[in-house]
N, C-alpha and C positions, 0 to 999 in steps of 0.2 A: 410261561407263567402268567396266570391273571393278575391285573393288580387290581389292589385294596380297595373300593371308592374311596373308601373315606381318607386315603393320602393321596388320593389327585387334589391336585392345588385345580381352582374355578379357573376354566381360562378367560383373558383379558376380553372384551368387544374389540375388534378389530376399528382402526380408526377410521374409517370409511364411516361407520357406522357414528359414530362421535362426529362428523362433518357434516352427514345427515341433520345431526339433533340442534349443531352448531346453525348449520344454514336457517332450520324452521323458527329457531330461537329469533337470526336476526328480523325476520319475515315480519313474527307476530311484531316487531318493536317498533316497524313501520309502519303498523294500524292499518291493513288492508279491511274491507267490511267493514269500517268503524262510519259512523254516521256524522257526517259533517255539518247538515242543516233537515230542518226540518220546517214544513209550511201547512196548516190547515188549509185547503182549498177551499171547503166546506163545512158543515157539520161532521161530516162521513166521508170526506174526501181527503186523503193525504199524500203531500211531496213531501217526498226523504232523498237526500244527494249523498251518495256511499262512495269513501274510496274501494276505488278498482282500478289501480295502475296499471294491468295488465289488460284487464276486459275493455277498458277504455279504447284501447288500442285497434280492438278488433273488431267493437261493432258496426253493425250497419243497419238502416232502418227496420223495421219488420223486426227483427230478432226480438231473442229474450232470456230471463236468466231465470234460476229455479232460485228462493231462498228456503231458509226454514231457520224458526226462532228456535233455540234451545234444544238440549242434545235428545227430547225423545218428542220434538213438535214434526209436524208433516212439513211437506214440500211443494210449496206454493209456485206454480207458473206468475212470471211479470214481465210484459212488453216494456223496454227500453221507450223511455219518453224525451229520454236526452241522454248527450253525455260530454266531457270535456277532455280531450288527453292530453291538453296541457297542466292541467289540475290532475286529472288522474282520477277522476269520478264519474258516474253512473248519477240520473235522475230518474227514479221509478215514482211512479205513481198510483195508487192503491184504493178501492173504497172497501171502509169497514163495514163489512158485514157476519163473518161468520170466528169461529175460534183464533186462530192464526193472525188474520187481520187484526183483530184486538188485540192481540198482544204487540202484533208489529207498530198497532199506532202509539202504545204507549212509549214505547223508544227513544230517548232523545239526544242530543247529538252529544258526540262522545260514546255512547254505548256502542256493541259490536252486533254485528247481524252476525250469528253462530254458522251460519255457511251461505255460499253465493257462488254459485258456480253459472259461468254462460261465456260469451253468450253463444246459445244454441238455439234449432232453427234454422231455416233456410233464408237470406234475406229479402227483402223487396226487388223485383225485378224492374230497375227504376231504367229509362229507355227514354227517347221524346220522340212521345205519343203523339203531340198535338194538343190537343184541350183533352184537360181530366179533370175527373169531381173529386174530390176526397172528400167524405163522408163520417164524420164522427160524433157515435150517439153516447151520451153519458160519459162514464170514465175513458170509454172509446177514442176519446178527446185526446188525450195524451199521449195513446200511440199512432195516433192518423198525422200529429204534426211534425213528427220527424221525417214521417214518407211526404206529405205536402212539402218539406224542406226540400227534398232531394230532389224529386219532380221539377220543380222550379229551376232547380241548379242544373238540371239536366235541357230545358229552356223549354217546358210547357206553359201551358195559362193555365193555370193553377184555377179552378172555382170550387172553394170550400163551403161544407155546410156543417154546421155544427149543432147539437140537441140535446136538449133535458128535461125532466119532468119538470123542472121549476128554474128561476133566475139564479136562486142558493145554488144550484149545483154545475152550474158552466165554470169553466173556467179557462184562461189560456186565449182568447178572446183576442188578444192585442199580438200573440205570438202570429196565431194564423193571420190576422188583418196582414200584418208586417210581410208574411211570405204570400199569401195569396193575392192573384188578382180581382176577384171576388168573393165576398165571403159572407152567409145566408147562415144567420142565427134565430134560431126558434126555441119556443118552449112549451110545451104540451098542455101547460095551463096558459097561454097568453099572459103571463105576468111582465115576458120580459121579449123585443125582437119582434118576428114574427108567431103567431097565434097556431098551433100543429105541428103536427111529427113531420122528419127528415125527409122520409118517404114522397109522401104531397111535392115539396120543393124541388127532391130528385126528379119522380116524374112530368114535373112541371118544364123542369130543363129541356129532358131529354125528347117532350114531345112538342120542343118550342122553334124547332129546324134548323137550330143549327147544331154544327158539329160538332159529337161530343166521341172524343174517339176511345178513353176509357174509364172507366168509377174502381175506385178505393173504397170501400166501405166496413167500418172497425165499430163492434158496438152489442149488444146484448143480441142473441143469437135470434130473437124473434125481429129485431131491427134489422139483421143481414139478411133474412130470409127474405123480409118483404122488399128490401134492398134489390135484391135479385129478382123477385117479380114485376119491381119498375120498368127494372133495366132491360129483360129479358124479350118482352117482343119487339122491343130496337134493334137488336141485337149485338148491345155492348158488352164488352168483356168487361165482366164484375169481379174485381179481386175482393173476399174476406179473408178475415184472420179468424179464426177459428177457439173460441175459449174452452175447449172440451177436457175433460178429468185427465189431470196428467200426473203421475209419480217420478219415474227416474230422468223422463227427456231424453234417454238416449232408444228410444226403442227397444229396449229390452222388457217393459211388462205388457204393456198393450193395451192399456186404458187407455190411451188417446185416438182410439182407433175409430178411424168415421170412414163412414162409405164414398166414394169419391166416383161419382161416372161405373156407376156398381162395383166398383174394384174397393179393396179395402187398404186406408193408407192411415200413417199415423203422426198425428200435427205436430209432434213432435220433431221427427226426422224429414217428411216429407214434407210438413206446411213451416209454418202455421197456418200459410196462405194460398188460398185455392180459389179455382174459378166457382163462385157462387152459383153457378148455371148448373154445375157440376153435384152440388152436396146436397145428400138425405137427410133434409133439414129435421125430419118428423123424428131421423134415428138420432141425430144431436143431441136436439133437447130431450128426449126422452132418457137418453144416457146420462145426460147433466145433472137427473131428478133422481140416478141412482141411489145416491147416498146420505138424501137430504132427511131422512129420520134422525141417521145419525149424526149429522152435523146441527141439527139444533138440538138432540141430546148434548153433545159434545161443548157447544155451547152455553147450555144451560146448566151443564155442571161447572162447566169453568165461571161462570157468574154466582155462580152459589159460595164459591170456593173463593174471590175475591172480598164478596159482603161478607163473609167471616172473619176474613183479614182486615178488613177497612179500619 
């Protein structure tokens, strides 16, 4: 005999399932994501410290995590600038410039970052090299002084160079002095340090005889390339980190795919960080510029849609 639907009694959710809802319940109430502090570096430059009880635990220099503000915004790649695991927090560092950023700078502590997954990445291959440069041009700054941390702690001579287009946008200044044994601050307008790019100062090192056994260099992809041609007829191993289009992070779309030693790898899973000697700088940025229509459309509607609201 069939029976009736309409006299089956709904059956129950099984409790397992109700444990599930129980445990997420407690999760959100410990304010994971939620925004602790927040610091203008610059005009355009911001610190945000995020709990991440758990990510805290795991990262290591070089890495990085994916955020995204609200349930239909994109998915932003951010190198790890710090972190605390006795606090239980994450310090990312950011410059505003395109959709995303904007909204992430409005945020203020208390508010929740809508997801935060990491850290993912391979990390810094930290070793004692002997003398090493770390190199950090612009926001570059923030994730070159965790790997200057480690270096040091691993017992290198640390010689830091750090770089902006102006004095407004250095920052972090006293962190590197504190871990480096030397540390060469420029500004491309002479306003503030030494007068020129990172580049100049790099090659100025490397062809000053003494031994430099390897360069770190984190920074806008035309600063690593030319990073790489400093270093290149020395023949030191140049570590970059790579900012190329990323969505998921885990290798499954394939936006982040850069050519490596003509092999094709993806900074995702395989970098972020690669021997500079090594990367098709021309196909980099060229891929970078893929989707820069729509991201100042995208942009400038989200600005239009703000001053209506104001």
């Amino acid at each position: 005999m069939v029976n009736d639907p309409s006299t089956l009694k709904p059956k129950k959710k099984p409790k397992k399932e109700n444990h599930a809802c129980e445990k997420t319940s407690k999760m959100s109430t410990r304010g994971s994501n939620i925004i602790l502090y927040r610091e203008s570096l610059s005009p355009n430059i911001h610190l945000i410290k995020v709990t991440a009880p758990v990510i805290s635990t795991k990262v290591q220099a070089g890495q990085f995590v994916i955020i995204r503000i609200g349930e239909k915004g994109e998915r932003i790649p951010l190198t790890f600038a710090d972190w605390d695991e006795k606090e239980g927090s994450i310090t990312l560092i950011f410059m505003q410039v395109g959709t995303s950023t904007q909204k992430l700078a409005l945020l203020q502590p208390g508010d929740p970052i809508t997801n935060l997954v990491g850290p993912l990445g391979k990390p810094t291959d930290i070793d004692k090299f002997g003398t090493v440069l770390c190199v950090g041009g612009g926001i570059g700054i923030a994730p070159i002084t965790p790997i200057a941390r480690a270096l040091k702690a691993a017992g290198n001579k640390v010689i830091s160079i750090i770089g902006a287009r102006g004095k407004e946008l250095l920052f972090w200044e006293d962190r590197l002095q504190n871990i480096s044994d030397e540390l060469v601050v420029c500004t491309d307008d002479g306003s503030y340090g030494r007068g020129g790019l990172v580049t100049e100062v790099l090659h100025e090192l490397c062809s000053s005889g003494q031994q430099i056994d390897r360069v770190f260099a984190i920074g806008p992809a035309i600063m690593m390339k030319f990073c790489a041609e400093a270093t290149k007829p020395f023949g030191i191993k140049t570590i970059t980190s790579l900012n190329s289009i990323m969505v998921d992070g885990t290798g499954m779309c394939g936006c982040c795919r850069v050519s490596v030693n003509w092999q094709t790898k993806f900074a995702c899973v395989d970098g972020p960080e690669f021997d500079a000697h090594l990367v098709d700088w021309s196909e980099l940025m060229s891929r970078q510029n893929t989707y820069i229509d729509e991201e100042k459309y995208s942009l400038q509607e989200w600005q239009n849609r703000q001053d209506k609201t104001a």
